[in-house]
Every structure is written in C-alpha cells, then in structure tokens.
C-alpha positions as CSV (number, residue, x, y, z in Angstrom):
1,X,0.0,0.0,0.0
2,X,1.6,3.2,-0.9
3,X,1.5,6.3,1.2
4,X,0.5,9.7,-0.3
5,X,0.5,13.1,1.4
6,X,-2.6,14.6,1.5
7,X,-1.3,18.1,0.9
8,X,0.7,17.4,-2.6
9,X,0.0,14.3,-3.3
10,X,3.8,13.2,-3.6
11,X,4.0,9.1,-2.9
12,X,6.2,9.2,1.0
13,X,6.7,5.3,0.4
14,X,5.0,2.1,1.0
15,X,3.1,-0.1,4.2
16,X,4.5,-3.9,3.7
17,X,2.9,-5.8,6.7
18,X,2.9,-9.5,6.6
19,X,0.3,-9.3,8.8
20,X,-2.9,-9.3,6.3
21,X,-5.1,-7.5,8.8
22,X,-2.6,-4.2,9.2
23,X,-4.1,-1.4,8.0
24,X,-2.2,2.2,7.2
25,X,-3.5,5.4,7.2
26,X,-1.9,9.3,6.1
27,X,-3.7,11.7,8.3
28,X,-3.5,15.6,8.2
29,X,-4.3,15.7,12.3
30,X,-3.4,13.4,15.4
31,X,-5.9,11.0,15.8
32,X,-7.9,11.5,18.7
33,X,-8.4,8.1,20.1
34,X,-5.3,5.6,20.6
35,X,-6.8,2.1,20.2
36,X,-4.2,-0.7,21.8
37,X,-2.9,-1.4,18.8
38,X,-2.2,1.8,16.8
39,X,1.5,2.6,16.1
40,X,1.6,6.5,15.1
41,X,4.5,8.3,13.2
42,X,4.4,11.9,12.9
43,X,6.9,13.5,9.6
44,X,7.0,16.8,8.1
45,X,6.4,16.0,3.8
46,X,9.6,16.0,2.4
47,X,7.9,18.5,-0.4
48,X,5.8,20.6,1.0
49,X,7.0,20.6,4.4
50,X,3.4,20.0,6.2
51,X,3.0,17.9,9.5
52,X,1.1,14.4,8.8
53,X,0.7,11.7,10.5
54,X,1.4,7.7,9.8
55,X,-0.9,5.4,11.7
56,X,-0.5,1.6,10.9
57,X,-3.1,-0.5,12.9
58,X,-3.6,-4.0,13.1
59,X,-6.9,-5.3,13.7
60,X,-7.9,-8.5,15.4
C-alpha cells in the first residue's frame, strides 16, 4: 500500500505488513483516540513541508 501526502499528493513510500489485517492510514491531524494497537508516526512531507501523520493498525 503506498502512502500519499494529503497536501501534494507526492507518494512518501509504501506499508509492507505481513500481517494481512494491518491497516495504514496518512492523516492531516493526530488521531484523537489511541486504540491498543495503533502505532503513530508523525513526519513533516519532504515536499511541501506539512506535519502528517502515519498510523498503521492491526486489527484483530
């Protein structure tokens, strides 16, 4: 699954998992919630500079 920023749309990599059930997400704010198995990265875009953030979560 490739990763795109949500400002500029540039591709910031790709989500291998061999877990089938992992799930990742680009989001423009923190997420509000933690669930027990949420693993958050926070990156300025290499482009355009803006704060996103990287949650991968595996679901059960």
């Amino acid at each position: 699954m490739k990763l795109i920023c949500p400002y500029c749309g540039r591709c910031l990599g790709e989500c291998n998992s061999s877990d089938k059930t992992a799930t990742c997400k680009v989001l423009i704010k923190a997420p509000q919630h933690l669930k027990k198995k949420h693993f958050i990265h926070d990156m300025n875009c290499v482009k355009c500079k803006e704060k996103i953030y990287i949650v991968m979560e595996f679901v059960d």
